[in-house]
C-alpha positions as CSV (number, residue, x, y, z in Angstrom):
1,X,-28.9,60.5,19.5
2,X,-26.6,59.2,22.4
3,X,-23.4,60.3,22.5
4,X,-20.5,58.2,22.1
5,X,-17.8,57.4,25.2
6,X,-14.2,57.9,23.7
7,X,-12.0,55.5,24.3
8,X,-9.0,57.4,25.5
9,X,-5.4,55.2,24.8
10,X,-3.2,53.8,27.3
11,X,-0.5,56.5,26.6
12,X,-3.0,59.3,26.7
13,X,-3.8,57.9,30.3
14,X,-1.0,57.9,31.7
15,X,0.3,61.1,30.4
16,X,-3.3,62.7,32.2
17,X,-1.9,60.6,35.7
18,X,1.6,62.1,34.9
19,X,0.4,65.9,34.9
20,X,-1.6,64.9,37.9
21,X,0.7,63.4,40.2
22,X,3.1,66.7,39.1
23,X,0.2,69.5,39.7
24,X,0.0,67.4,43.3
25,X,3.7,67.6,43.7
26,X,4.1,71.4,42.7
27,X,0.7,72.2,45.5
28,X,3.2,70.3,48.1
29,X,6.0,71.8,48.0
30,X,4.3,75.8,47.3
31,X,2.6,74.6,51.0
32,X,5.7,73.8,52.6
33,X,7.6,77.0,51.2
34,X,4.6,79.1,52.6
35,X,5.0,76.8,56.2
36,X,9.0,77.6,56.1
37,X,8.1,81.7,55.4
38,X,10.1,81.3,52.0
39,X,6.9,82.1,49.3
40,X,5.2,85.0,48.9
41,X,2.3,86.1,51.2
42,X,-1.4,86.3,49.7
43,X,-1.3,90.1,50.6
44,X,1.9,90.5,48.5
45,X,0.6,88.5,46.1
46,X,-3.1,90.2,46.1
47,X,-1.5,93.8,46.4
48,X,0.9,93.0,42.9
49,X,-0.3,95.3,40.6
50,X,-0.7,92.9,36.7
51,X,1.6,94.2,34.0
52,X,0.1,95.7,30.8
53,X,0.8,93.6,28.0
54,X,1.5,96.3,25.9
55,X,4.2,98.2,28.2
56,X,8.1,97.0,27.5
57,X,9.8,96.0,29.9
58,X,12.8,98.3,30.6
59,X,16.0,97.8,28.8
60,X,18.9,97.2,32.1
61,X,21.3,99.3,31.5
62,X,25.1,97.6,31.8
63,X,27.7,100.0,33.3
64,X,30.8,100.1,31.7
65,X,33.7,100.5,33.4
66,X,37.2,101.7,32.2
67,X,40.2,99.6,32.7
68,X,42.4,100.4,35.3
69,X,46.1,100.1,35.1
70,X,46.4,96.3,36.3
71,X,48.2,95.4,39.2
72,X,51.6,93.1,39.2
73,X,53.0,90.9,41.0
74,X,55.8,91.9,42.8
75,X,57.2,88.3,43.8
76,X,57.0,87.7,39.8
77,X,59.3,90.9,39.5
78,X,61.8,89.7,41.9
79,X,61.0,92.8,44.7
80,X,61.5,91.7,48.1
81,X,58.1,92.2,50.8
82,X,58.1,95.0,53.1
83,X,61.3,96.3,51.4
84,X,62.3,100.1,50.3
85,X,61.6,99.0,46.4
86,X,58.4,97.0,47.4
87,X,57.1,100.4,49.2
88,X,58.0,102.9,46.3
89,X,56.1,99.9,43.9
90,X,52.9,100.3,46.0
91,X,53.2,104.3,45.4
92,X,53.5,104.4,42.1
93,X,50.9,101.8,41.3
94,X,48.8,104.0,44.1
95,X,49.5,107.2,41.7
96,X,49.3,105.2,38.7
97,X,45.5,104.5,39.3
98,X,44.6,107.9,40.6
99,X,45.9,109.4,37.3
100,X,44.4,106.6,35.1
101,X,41.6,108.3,37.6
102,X,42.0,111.6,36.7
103,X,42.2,111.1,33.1
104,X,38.9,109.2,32.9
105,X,37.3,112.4,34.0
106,X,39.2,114.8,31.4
107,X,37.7,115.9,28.6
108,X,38.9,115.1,24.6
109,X,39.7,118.3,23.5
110,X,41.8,117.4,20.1
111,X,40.2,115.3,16.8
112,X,40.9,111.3,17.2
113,X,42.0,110.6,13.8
114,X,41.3,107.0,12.5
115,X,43.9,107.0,9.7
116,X,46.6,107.3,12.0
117,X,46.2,103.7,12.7
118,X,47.9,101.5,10.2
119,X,46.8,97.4,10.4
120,X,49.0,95.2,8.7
121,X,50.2,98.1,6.8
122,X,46.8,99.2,4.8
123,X,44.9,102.3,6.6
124,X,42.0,102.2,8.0
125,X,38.7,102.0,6.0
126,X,36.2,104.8,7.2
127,X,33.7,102.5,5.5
128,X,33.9,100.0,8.5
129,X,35.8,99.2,11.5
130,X,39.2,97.0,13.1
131,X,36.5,94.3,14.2
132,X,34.7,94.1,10.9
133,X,38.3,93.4,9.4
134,X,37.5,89.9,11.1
135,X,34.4,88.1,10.7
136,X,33.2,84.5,11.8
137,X,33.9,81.4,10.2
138,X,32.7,80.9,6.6
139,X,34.0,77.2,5.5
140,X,35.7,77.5,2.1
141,X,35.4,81.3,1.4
142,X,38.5,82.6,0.7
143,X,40.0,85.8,1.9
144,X,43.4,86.1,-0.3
145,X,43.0,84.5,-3.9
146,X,44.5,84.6,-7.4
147,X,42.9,88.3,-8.2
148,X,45.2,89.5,-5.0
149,X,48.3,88.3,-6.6
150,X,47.5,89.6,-10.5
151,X,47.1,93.5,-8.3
152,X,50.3,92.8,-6.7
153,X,52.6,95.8,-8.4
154,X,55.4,94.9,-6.8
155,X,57.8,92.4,-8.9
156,X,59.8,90.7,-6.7
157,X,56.5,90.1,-4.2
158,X,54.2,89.2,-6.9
159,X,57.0,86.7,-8.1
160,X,57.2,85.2,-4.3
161,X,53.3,85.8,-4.1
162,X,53.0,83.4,-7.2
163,X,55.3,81.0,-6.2
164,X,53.8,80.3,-2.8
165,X,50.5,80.1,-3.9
166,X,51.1,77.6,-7.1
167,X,52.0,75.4,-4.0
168,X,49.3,72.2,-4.3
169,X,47.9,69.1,-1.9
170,X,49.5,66.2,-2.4
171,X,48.4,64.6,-5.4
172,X,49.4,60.7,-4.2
173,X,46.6,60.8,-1.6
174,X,43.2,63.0,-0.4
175,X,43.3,64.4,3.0
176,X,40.5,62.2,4.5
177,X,42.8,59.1,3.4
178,X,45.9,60.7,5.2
179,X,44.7,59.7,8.6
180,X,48.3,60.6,10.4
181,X,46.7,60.1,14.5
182,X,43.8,58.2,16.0
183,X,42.9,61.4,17.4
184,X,42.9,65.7,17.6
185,X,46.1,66.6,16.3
186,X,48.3,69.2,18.7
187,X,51.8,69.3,17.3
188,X,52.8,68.7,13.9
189,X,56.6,68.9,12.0
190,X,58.4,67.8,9.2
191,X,61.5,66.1,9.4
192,X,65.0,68.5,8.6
193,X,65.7,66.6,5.6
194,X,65.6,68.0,1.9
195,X,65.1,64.2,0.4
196,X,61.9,63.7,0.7
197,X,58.8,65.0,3.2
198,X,58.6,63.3,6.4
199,X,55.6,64.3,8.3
200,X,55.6,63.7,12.3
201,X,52.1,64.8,14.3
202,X,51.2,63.9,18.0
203,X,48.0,64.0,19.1
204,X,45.7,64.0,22.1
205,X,46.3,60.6,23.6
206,X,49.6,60.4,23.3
207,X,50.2,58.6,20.1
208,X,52.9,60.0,17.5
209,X,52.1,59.7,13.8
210,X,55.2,59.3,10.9
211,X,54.4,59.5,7.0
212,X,56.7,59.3,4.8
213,X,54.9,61.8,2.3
214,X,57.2,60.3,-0.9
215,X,55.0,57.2,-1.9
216,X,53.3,56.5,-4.1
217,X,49.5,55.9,-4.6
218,X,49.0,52.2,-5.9
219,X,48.0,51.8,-9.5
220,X,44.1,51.2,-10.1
221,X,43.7,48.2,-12.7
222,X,40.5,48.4,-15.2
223,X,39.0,45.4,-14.0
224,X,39.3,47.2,-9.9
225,X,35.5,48.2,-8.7
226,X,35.7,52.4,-9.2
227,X,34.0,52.6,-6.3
228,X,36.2,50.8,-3.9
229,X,37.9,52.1,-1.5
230,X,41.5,53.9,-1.7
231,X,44.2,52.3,0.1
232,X,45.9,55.0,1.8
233,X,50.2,55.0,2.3
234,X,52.2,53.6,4.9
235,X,51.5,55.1,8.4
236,X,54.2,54.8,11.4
237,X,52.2,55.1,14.6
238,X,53.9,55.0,18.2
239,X,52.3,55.8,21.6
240,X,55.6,57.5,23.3
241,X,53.5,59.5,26.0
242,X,50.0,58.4,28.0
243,X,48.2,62.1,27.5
244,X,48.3,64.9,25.0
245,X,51.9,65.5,22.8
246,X,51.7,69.3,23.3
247,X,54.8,70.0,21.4
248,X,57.9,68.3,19.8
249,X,61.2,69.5,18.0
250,X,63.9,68.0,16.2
251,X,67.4,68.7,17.9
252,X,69.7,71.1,16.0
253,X,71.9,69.1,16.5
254,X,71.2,65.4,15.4
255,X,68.5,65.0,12.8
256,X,67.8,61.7,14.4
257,X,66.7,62.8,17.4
258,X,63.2,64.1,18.3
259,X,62.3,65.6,21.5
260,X,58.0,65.8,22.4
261,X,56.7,67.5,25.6
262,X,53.3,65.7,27.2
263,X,50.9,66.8,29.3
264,X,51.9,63.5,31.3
265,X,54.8,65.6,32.7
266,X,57.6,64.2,31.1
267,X,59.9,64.8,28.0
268,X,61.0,62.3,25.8
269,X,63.8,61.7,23.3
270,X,62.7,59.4,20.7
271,X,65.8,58.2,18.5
272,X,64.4,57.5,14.9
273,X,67.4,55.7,13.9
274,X,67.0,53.1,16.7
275,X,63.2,53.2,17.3
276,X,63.7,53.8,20.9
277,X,62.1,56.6,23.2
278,X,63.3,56.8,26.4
279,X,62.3,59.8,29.2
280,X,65.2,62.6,29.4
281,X,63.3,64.4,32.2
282,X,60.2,64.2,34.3
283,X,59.4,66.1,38.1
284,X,61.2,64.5,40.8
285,X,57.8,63.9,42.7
286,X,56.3,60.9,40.7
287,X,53.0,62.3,41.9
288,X,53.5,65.7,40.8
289,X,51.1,66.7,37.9
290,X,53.1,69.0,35.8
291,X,51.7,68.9,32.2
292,X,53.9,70.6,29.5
293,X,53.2,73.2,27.2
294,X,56.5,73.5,25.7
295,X,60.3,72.4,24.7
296,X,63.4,73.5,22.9
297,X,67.0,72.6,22.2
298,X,69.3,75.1,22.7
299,X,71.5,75.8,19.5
300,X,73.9,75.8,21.7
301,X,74.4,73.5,23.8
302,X,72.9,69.8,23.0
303,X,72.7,69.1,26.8
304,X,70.4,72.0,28.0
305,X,66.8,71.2,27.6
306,X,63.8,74.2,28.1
307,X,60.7,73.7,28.9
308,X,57.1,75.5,29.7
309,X,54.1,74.6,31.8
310,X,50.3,75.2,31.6
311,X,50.8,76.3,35.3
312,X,53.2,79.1,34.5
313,X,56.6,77.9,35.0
314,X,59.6,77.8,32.9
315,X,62.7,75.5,33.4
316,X,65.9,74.6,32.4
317,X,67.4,70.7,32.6
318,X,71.0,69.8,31.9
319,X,70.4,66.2,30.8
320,X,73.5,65.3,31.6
321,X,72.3,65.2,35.6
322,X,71.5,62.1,37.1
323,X,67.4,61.4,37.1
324,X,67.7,61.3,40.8
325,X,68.8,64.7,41.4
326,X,67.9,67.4,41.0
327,X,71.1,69.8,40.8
328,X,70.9,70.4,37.2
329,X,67.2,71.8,37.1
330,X,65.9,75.5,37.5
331,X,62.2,76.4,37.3
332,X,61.1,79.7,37.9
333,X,57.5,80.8,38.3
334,X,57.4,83.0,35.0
335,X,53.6,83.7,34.8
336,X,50.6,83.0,37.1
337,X,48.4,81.4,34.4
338,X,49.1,79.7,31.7
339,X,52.1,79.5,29.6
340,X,50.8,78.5,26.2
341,X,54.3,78.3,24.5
342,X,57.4,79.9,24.5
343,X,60.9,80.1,22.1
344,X,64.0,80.9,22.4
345,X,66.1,83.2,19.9
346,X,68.1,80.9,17.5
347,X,71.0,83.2,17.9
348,X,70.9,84.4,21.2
349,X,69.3,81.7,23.2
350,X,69.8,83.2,26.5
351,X,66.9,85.8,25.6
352,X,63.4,84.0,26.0
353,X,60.1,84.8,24.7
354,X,56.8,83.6,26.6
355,X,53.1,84.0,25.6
356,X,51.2,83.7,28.4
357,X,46.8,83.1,29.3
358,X,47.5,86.5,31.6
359,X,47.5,88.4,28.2
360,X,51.3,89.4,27.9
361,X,54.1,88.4,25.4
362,X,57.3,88.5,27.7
363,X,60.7,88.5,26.6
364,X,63.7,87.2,29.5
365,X,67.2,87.6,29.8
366,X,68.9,84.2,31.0
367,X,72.1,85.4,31.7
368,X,70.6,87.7,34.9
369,X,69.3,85.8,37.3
370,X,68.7,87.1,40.7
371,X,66.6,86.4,44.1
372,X,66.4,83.7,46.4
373,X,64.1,80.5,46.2
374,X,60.6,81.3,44.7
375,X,61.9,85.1,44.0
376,X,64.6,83.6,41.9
377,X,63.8,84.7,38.4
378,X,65.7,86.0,35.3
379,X,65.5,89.4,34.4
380,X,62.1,90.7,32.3
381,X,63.8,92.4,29.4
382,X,60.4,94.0,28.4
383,X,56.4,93.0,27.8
384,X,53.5,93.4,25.4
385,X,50.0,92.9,26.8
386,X,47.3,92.0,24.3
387,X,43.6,92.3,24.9
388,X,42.9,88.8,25.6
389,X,45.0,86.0,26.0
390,X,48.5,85.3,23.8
391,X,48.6,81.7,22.4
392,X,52.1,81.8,21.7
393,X,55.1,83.4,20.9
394,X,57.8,81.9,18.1
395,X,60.8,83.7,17.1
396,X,62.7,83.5,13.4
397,X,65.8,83.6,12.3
398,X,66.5,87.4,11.8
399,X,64.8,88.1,15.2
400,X,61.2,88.9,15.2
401,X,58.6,87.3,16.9
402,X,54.6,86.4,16.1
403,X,52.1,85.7,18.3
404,X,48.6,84.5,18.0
405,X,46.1,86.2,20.3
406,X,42.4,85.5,20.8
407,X,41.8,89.1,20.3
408,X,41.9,87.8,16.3
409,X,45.2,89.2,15.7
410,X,48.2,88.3,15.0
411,X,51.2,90.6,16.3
412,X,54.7,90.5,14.8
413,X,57.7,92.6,16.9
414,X,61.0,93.4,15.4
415,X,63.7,92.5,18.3
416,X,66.1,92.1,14.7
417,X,68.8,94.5,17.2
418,X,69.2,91.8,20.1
419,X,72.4,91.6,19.4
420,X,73.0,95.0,20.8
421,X,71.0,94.6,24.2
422,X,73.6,94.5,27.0
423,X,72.7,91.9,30.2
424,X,69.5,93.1,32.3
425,X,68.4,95.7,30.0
426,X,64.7,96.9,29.3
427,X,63.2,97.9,26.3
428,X,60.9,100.9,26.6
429,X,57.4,100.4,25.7
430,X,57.8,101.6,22.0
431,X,60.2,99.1,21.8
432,X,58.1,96.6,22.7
433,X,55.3,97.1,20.8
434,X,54.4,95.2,17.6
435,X,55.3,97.0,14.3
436,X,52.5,95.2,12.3
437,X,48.9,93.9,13.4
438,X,47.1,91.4,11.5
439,X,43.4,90.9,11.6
440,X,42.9,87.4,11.8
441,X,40.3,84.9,12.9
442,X,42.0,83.2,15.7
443,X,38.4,81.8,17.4
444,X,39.0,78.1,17.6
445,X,36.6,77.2,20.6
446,X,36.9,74.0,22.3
447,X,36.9,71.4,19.4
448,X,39.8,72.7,17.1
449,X,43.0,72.9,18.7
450,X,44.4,77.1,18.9
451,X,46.0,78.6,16.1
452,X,49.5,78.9,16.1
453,X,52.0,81.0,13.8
454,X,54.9,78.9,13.1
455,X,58.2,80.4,10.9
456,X,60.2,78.7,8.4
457,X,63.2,78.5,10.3
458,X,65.7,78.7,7.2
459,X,63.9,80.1,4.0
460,X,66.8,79.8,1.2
461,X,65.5,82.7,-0.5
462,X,65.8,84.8,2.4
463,X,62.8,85.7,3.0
464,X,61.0,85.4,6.4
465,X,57.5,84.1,6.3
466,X,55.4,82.2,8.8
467,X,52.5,79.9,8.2
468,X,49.0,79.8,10.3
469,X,45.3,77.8,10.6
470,X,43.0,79.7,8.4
471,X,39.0,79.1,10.2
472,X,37.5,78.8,6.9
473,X,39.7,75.8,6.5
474,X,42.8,77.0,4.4
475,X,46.5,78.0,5.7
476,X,47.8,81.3,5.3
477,X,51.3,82.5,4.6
478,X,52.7,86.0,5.7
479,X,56.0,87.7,5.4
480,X,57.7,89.5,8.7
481,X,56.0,92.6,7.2
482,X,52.6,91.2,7.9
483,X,52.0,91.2,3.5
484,X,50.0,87.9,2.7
485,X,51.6,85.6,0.6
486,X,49.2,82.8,-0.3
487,X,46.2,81.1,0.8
488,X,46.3,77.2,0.8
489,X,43.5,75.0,-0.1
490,X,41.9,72.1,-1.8
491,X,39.8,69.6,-2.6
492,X,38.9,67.0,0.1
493,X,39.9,69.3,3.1
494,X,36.9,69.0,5.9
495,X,37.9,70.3,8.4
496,X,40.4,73.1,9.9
497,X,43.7,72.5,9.2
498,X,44.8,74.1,12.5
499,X,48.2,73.2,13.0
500,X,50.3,74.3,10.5
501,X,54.1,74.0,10.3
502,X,56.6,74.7,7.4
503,X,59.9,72.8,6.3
504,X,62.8,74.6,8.0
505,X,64.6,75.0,4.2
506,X,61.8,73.9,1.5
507,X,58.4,75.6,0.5
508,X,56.7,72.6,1.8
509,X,53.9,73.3,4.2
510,X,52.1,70.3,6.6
511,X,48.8,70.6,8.6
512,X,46.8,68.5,10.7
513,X,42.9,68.6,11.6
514,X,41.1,67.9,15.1
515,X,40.0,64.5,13.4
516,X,43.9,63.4,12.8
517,X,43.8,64.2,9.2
518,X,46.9,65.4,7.3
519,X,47.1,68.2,4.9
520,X,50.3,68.4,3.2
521,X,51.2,71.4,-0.1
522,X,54.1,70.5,-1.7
C-alpha cells in the first residue's frame, strides 16, 4: 500500500526555511572567524579531550577579602595639599592599613562571645543569627501583634503599647479610594493643626496632593446599586514643581506656609492661605541640574533656608537676598555621593546631621567654618559608618537621631548632651555610635520609594517615638529605646505604605503607597 505525501502547513514551512537560512548564517560567520584567526583551530578542537558526563564541574572558589580601613578625603576634611597636616594624614592612613595588615594575620586567642551583643535591647538568640532577625517580604504577616502587648509587664509601656496600637484606618474611606497623587508618593505630612487632619503628599511628577481627612463619607440610600462605586472625598491637587517633590515641611514659624524641595532644582514656598507658590531659591545657572534631596526651616531664624543635594552638597540661603545674587548662599561639598536627607537639631540648629549613599551618618558644626573656596566646609563634629548605605538621618526633640540603612537596620544615637559640646569639638567614636540597633526590613528595591524613620516632633505625653514603612505592608512605631510600640494595618491596604509621617502633637499617623494611595490611623 502506497504511502501517503503529508501535506506539511505553510507555518511549518517557513519555520524549516527559517532554521535554514540561520544554520547558513551561523556556517558564514564560523568561516569568516576562522579567515580573521579568531576561532578555534581543528587541531585544538580535535586535540580537546570530551568531558565525562558524570564528573562535576569544580566549584570556583571566591576569595574573600577583609576590609581595609577606607581612605578619606582630605579636601572633604578641609586639609590643605602638599601641607604639614596633609603629609602626617598620608602616614597614618599608611600605618593605619599596615596594622589593619597586621591584625588580619593574628591569631584569635580569647572566646568571641555572642551574648555580648545586645539588638534593640533583647540578647542574642544562640538559636539563629542578626540576619535571620530580618527576613524578606511576607505581605500581611505581622511581626508585633496584640499577644506582644498582653506580655508587656511593664505598666506604663503596656498602657502606651495599647494606646498606639487601638489606633484604626480611617473609617470615612478605604485606602484604594484615598487616591492623594496621580503617581509614586515621596514625601508625605500632616498639617500642624490639632482641628482636624490635613494630609499633604508630593509625588514623582511633581504634583502636590491636599485632603482634608475630616469629611465625611456620603450616605448610601436603599434604593443606590450596592455594587456601585464609592465616591471618594474631596482631593486638592496642584502641580507646584515639573519633577519629583523629594521633600517638604511646614515652617515653624507660619502654619500657612509650606516649603517642598524638587528634583527640578528649585524650592518653593507655597502659601495655603493665598493659593500661591512662588520659587524662594533655585541655582544661579538656569542650566544647572541640581536636584534636591532635602529642606528645613531653621527654628530660628524664618529667613535661613537649608537644603541637600543627591550630588553631595549642603547649603544655606538667606531668602532675604536678591534672586540675582548670590551673596547670601553657601554650599559646601559635604559628601561625594549622595545625600539622601539631612536635619537639623530643633534646639541647636547650628549642629547638622547628614545621611549619606557613602555609608556614614555625619553630624556638622555650623558655627566653625574654615577653608577657602571648595575647602570651605564646617567642622565634622563626628561620624558613624553603616555597612551599606544610610537613607537618612532625622533628629527629635530631646536630641537623638534615627537613620534607616539598607543594611536592614535601623540605628538610633543619643546626642541628648549637645547642649554641652563647645564650637569644633569631636565626639570620640563611642560617642558616636548608636545605643540601639533595630533589625528591620529596609529592602525597598526600585518600585517602592526607601523607608524613612520619621519622629513626632512634639508628642504631649512626652514620649519620643518615631514611625516607619513596614515591607509586609503595615507601619511600625518605636520609642527612642528602640521598644516597639504598635504595628498598623488594615483592611484594604495593597501595597507598602512606605512613607510614613506622624502629627507633630496628636497620635495620628499618615502613609502613602508607590501607587499614590493614602493610609491614614487616626
Amino acid at each position: 500500500m502506497a504511502r501517503q505525501k503529508v501535506e506539511i502547513s505553510e507555518y511549518e514551512r517557513k519555520r524549516q526555511e527559517n532554521i535554514a537560512k540561520t544554520q547558513a548564517l551561523l556556517r558564514n560567520l564560523e568561516m569568516e572567524a576562522a579567515e580573521a584567526g579568531l576561532a578555534p583551530t581543528a587541531k585544538g578542537l580535535a586535540s580537546a579531550k570530551p568531558k565525562s558526563k558524570s564528573k562535576k564541574t569544580p566549584v570556583k572558589k571566591i576569595k574573600q577579602e577583609e576590609m581595609l580601613p577606607r581612605r578619606t578625603s582630605s579636601r572633604l576634611r578641609g586639609i590643605e595639599a602638599d601641607s604639614e597636616k596633609a603629609k602626617r594624614k598620608a602616614e597614618e592612613e599608611h600605618e593605619a592599613r599596615r596594622e589593619a595588615d597586621k591584625a588580619k594575620r593574628q591569631r584569635i586567642s580569647d572566646a568571641y562571645n555572642f551574648k555580648d551583643i545586645v539588638v534593640a535591647g533583647k540578647e542574642w538568640d544562640m538559636n539563629g543569627n542578626f540576619m535571620s532577625l530580618v527576613g524578606p517580604a511576607k505581605p500581611y504577616e505581622r511581626t508585633f501583634d496584640d499577644e506582644d502587648v498582653k506580655e508587656t509587664t511593664d505598666k506604663e509601656l503596656k498602657a502606651l503599647r495599647e494606646r498606639m496600637s487601638a489606633l484604626e484606618l480611617w473609617p470615612e474611606f478605604e485606602p484604594n479610594d484615598l487616591k492623594i497623587t496621580p503617581e509614586r508618593i515621596y514625601a508625605l505630612g500632616l498639617h500642624p493643626t490639632a482641628e482636624k487632619p490635613l494630609v499633604f503628599a508630593g509625588d514623582k511628577l511633581g504634583n502636590l496632593g491636599i485632603c482634608d481627612c475630616s469629611q465625611k463619607a456620603p450616605e448610601v440610600k436603599e434604593e443606590d446599586d450596592e455594587d456601585a462605586d464609592t465616591e471618594g472625598p474631596s482631593i486638592t491637587t496642584l502641580k507646584p514643581h515639573t519633577r519629583t517633590i523629594h521633600t517638604f515641611q511646614f515652617s515653624p514659624h507660619d502654619a500657612n506656609a509650606l516649603y517642598s524641595a524638587s528634583y527640578d532644582s528649585t524650592v518653593r514656598k507655597l502659601d495655603l492661605a493665598k493659593g500661591v507658590a512662588v520659587e524662594v531659591y533655585a541655582p544661579a545657572d538656569a542650566n544647572e541640574d541640581a536636584p534636591l534631596s532635602g529642606v528645613e526651616i531653621s527654628k530660628n531664624d524664618a529667613n535661613m533656608l537649608y537644603f541637600s543635594t543627591l550630588d553631595g552638597h549642603f547649603g544655606m540661603y538667606d531668602m532675604r537676598t536678591p534672586a540675582e545674587k548670590s551673596a547670601g548662599l553657601e554650599i559646601f561639598q559635604l559628601s561625594e555621593k549622595k545625600i539622601g536627607g539631612f536635619s537639623l537639631h530643633p534646639m541647636h540648629p547650628h549642629f547638622v546631621a547628614t545621611a549619606s549613599l557613602d555609608r556614614t551618618m555625619k553630624i556638622w558644626d555650623l558655627r566653625k567654618i574654615n577653608g577657602k573656596g571648595e575647602w570651605r566646609l564646617p567642622a565634622l563634629v563626628g561620624e558613624h559608618e553603616s555597612r551599606l548605605s544610610v537613607s537618612h538621618a532625622s533628629f527629635n526633640s530631646a536630641g537623638y537621631i534615627a537613620t534607616a540603612s539598607y543594611d536592614d537596620t535601623i540605628k538610633i544615637h543619643d546626642f541628648s548632651k549637645a547642649a554641652s559640646w563647645k564650637v569644633g569639638d569631636g565626639l570620640t567614636e563611642d560617642e558616636v555610635k548608636p545605643s540601639v540597633v533595630i533589625p528591620h526590613n529596609n529592602q525597598t528595591g526600585r518600585w517602592v520609594t526607601i523607608l524613612r524613620a520619621q519622629w513626632q516632633q512634639q508628642p504631649q505625653d512626652g514620649v519620643q517615638r518615631f514611625c516607619i514603612g513596614n515591607m509586609n505592608r503595615f507601619v511600625d512605631i518605636y520609642t527612642a529605646k528602640g521598644q516597639q510600640l504598635a504595628q498598623l494595618g488594615g483592611d484594604g491596604i495593597t501595597a507598602v505604605p512606605a512613607v510614613a509621617k506622624f502629627h507633630p502633637t496628636q497620635d495620628w499617623v499618615a502613609a502613602g503607597t508607590a501607587s499614590g494611595k493614602l493610609c491614614l490611623w487616626m
